[in-house]
C-alpha positions in Angstrom: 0.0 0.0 0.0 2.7 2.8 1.0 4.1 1.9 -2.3 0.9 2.9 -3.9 0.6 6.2 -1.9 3.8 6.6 -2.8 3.9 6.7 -6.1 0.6 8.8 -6.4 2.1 11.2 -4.0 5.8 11.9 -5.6 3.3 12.5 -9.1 1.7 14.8 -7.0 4.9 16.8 -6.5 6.4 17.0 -9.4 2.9 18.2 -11.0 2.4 20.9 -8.3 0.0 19.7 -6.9 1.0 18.4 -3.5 -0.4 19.9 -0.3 1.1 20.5 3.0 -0.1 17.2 4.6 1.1 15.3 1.6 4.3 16.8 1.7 5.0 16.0 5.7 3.5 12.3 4.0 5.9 12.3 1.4 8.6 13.2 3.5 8.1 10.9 5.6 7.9 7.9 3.1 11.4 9.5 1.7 13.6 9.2 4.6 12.4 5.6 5.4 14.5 4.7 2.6 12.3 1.8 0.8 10.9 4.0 -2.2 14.5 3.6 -4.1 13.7 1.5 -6.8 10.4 3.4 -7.2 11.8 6.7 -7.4 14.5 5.7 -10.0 11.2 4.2 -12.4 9.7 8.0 -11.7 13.2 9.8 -13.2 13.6 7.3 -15.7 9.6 8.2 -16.2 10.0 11.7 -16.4 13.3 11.7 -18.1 13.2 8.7 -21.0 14.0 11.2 -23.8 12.4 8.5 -26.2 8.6 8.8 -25.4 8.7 12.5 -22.9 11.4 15.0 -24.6 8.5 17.1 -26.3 6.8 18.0 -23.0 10.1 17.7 -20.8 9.5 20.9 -19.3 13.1 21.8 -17.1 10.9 22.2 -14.0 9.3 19.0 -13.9 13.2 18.0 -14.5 14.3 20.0 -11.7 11.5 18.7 -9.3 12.4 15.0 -9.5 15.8 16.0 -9.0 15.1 17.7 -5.8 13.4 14.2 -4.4 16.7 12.3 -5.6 19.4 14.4 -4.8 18.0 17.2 -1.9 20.3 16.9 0.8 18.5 17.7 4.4 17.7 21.4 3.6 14.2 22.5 3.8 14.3 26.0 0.7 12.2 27.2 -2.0 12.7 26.7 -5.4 11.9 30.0 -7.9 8.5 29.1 -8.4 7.5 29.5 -4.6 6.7 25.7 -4.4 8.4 24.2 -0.8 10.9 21.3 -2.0 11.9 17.7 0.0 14.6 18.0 2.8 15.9 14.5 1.7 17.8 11.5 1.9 21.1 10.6 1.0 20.0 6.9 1.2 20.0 5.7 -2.4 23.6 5.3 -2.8 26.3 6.8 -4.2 27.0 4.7 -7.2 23.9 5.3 -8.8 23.9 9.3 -7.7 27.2 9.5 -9.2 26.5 7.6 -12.4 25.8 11.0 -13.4 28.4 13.5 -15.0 27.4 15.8 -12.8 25.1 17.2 -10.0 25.2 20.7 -9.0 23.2 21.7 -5.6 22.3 25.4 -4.4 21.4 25.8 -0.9 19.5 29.0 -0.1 17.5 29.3 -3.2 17.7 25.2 -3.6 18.2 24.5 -7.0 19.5 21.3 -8.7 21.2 20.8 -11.9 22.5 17.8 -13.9 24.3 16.3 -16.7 22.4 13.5 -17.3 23.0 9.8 -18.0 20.9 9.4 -21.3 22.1 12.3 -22.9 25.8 14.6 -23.2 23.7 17.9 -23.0 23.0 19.9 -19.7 19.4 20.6 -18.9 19.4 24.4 -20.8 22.6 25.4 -21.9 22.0 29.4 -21.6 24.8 30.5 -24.4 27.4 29.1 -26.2 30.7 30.2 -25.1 34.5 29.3 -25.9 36.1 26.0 -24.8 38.3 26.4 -21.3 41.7 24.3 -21.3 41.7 21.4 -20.3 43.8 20.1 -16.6 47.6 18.3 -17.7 50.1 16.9 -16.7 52.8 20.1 -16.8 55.4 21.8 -14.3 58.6 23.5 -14.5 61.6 21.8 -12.9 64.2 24.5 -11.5 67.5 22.9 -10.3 70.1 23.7 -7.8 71.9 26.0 -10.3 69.5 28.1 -11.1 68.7 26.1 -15.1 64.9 25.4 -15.6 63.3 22.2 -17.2 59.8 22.6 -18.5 59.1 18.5 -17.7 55.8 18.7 -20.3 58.1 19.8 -23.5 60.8 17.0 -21.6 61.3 13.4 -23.4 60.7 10.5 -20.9 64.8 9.4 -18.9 67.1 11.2 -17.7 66.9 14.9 -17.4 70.1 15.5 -15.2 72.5 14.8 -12.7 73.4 16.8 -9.8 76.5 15.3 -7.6 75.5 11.5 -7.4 71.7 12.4 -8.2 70.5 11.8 -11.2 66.8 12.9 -11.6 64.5 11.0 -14.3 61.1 11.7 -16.1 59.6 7.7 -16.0 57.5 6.8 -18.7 54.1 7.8 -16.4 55.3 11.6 -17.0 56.7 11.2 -12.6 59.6 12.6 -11.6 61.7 10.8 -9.8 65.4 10.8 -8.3 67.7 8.1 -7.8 70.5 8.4 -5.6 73.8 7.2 -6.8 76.3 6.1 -4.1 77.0 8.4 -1.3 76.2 12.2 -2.8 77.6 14.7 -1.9 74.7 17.6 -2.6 73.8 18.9 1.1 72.6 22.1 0.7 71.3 21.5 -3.1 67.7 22.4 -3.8 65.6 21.9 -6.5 61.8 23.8 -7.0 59.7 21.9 -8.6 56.2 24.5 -10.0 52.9 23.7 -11.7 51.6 26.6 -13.9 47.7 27.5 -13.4 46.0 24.6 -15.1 49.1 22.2 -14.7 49.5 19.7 -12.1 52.4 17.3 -11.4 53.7 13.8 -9.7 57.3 13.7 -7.7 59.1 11.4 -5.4 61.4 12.6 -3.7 65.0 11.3 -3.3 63.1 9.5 0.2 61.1 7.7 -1.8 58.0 10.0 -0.5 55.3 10.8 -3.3 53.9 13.8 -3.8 51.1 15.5 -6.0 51.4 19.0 -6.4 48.5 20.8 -7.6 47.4 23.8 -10.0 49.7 27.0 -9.2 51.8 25.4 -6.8 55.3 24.8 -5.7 57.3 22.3 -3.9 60.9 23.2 -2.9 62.9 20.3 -1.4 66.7 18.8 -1.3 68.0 16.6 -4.1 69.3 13.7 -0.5 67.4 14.0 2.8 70.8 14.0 4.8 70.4 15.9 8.2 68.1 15.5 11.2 64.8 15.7 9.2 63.1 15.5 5.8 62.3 19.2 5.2 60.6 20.3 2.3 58.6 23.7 1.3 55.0 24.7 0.0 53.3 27.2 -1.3 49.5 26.1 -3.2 48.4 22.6 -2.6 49.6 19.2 -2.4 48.5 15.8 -1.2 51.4 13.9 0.5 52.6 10.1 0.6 55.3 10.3 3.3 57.6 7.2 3.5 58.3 6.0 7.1 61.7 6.5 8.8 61.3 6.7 12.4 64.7 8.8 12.5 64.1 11.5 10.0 60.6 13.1 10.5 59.5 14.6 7.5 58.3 18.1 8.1 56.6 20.2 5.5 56.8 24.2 5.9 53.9 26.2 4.1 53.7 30.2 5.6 53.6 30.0 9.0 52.8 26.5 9.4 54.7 23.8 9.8 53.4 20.2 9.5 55.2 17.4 11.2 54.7 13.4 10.2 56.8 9.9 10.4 54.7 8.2 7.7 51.4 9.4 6.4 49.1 10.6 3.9 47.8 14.3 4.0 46.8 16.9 2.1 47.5 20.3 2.7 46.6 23.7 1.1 48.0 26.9 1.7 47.3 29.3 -1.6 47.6 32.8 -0.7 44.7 33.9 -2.0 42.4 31.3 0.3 41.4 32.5 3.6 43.3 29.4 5.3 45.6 27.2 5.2 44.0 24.0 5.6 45.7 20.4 6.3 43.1 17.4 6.2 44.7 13.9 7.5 44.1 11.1 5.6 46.1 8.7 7.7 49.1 8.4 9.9 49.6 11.1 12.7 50.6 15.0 12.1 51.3 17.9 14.3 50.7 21.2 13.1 52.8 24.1 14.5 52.8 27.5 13.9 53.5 30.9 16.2 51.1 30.7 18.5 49.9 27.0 19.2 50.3 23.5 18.2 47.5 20.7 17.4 47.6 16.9 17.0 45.7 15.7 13.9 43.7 12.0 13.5 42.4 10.3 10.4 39.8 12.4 8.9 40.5 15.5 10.6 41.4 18.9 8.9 43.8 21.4 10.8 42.1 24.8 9.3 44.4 28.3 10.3 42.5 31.3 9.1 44.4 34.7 8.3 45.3 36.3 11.7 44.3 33.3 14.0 45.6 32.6 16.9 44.3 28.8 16.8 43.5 25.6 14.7 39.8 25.2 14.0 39.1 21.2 13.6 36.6 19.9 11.5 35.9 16.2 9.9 35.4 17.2 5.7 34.4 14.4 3.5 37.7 13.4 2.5 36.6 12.8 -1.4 35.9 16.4 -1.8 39.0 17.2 0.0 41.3 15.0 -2.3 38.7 15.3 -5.6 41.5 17.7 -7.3 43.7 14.8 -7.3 41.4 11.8 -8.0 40.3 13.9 -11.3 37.3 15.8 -10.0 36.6 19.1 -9.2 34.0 19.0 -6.2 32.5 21.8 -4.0 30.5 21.5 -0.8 28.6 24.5 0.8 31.0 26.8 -1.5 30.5 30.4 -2.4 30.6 31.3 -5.4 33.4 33.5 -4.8 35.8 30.1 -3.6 34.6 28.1 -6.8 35.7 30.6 -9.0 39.0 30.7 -7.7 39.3 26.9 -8.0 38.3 27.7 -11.5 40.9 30.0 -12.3 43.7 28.1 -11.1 42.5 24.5 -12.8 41.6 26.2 -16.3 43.7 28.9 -16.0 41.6 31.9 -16.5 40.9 35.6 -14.7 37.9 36.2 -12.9 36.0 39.4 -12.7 32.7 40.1 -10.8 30.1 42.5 -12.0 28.0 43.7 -9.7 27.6 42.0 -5.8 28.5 38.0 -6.1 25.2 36.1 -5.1 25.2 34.8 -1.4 24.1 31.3 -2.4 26.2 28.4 -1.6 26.8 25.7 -4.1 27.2 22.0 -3.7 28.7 19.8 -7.0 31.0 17.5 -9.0 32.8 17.6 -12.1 35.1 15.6 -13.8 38.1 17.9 -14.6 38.7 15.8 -17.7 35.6 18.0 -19.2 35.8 21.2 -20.6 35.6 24.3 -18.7 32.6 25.7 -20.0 30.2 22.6 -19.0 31.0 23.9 -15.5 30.0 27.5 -16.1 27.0 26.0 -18.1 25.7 23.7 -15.4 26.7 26.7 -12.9 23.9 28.9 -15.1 20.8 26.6 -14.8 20.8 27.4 -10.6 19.9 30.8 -12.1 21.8 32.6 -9.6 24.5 33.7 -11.7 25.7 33.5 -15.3 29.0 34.3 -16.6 30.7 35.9 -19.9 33.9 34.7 -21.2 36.4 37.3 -23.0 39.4 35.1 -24.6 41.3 34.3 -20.9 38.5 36.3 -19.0 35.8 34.9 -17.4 32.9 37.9 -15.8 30.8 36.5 -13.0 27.4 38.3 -13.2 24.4 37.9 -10.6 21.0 36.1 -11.7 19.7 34.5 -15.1 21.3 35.5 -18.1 17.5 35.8 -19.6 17.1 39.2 -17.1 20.3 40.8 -18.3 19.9 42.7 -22.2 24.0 42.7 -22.2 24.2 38.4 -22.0 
């Protein structure tokens, strides 16, 4: 029977025509969890391009994907109608079989790339292509000569008393210590460009992915008391063990201590922290002022001018999505997207009038152009966006109440 009511009552929803009792009803059938299999026959319902494209309206779209992917926050969609605080109970491999799913708390709107078809659900203009993410960096080495490792044939690249230093045939860079060497003191700064990211290990055997418009700058040997090493952007860190040599990573005023761990830690200075999230292993942060232990899952957060650590448990798959090929947001302004944006595709960003206060919630794969971002961005109908050649202007609302889009 609640099957039955059910269904009847989710139809009732997306047509507009569900009450206040039904919705509490609804609600309540929702978070029980047993309406799965149901609700993907509705989308499929709604969505089966073969037998509903002509009267696919985008808000009957837009309402089933509120009951599927609403996250727990009551809001109101544009058209006044109160939407489902829901359920995160279907499971994440069919939620994600999607290319995308873009979420916007405050004025609660959801937006996706669906699985029967390549094409958003209203693509609001047609603008240029953004690059695409690569594999690139600039190697600098202890005397001052810099290799650009994307233009670089795969093998040996130089040799720097005993070390030599190799591109492998994965595009890593990698150093292999040749007897006792005699480099203490010899540095090498390894830097990805905006839109470039990169994969060393270091003469420890440590592995380290260094993200967009970043830089690492480490020895060619670990030889004295610790494994030292320098950051400025964002990297995620494979730290091999050695109980006598702590490796310790500086970045500003932070300083993060380990033995052997996993971490990733971001300090760009245009972010309003520096944030170090623990994937496992033990670190200490340290800075000025105070010092704090971090466990599995936690993330070590120093704001600009603080005089503590604030500790917080992030899901770790948006934390690390930069690396695993995904560009993720959760809760974001639009403001901290954007500058994600312009570091991944390399682009500037401009605001015209006051940013919109809405928070965003999303994933991407970063393999996809940049504009399928900006386009999926649009259909929340908080903001839209013009790109000028290496320019991208971030304007408030729809594009359809703006003459100049």
């Amino acid at each position: 029977m609640s099957k039955e009511r059910f269904h009847i009552l989710i139809r009732q929803y997306i047509d507009d025509q569900l009450d206040q009792q039904g919705m509490a009803e609804l609600q309540d059938l929702l978070r029980s969890g047993d309406h799965a299999d149901q609700l993907r026959s509705v989308y499929d319902e709604v969505y089966d391009s073969r037998h509903q494209e002509h009267d696919l309206a985008p808000d009957r779209v837009r309402k089933i994907l509120y009951a599927i992917h609403a996250d727990g926050i009551n809001a109101t969609p544009s058209n006044g109608a109160r939407l489902i605080p829901f359920w995160q109970r279907i499971g994440r491999a069919w939620k994600t079989a999607a290319a995308a799913v873009l979420v916007l708390a405050g004025g609660y709107f959801v937006a996706k790339q669906f699985i029967r078809t390549a094409a958003p659900i209203a693509k609001v203009t047609t603008r240029p292509s953004l690059p695409l993410h690569s594999d690139k960096a600039i190697l600098t080495l202890a005397g001052g000569q810099q290799v650009i490792l994307d233009d670089t044939a795969n093998g040996n690249i130089a040799e720097e008393q005993g070390v030599r230093i190799v591109k492998t045939e994965n595009g890593q860079l990698s150093y292999i210590i040749k007897g006792s060497p005699a480099s203490a003191g010899q540095y090498n700064v390894l830097t990805t460009p905006r839109g470039g990211q990169y994969l060393v290990q270091l003469p420890d055997g440590s592995k380290v992915w260094l993200n967009s418009a970043s830089s690492l700058r480490y020895p060619t040997v670990f030889n004295g008391p610790d494994r030292a090493v320098m950051l400025e952007g964002e990297a995620y860190f494979e730290i091999a063990k050695n109980s006598h040599q702590p490796f310790t990573v500086q970045t500003g005023d932070i300083k993060v201590a380990v033995l052997g761990t996993a971490f990733n830690c971001m300090a760009y200075p245009d972010e309003d922290a520096i944030k170090t999230t623990l994937v496992n292993g033990s670190v200490r942060l340290q800075d000025h002022h105070t010092a704090q232990l971090l466990k599995p899952g936690d993330q070590g957060s120093l704001g600009k001018g603080a005089d503590h650590f604030v500790i917080s448990q992030p899901d770790l798959e948006d934390v690390l999505a930069w690396k695993n090929g995904e560009f993720r947001f959760s809760g974001e302004k639009i403001q901290v997207i954007m500058r994600q944006v312009a570091r991944w595709y390399d682009v500037d960003v401009e605001y015209q009038g006051t940013p919109p206060v809405n928070r965003f919630n999303g994933d991407i794969l970063k393999g996809r152009d940049g504009g399928s971002l900006l386009d999926m961005l649009e259909t929340t109908r908080a903001v839209h966006f013009k790109v000028e050649g290496r320019k991208i202007i971030v304007i408030p609302g729809p594009a359809e109440n703006n003459p100049d889009k």
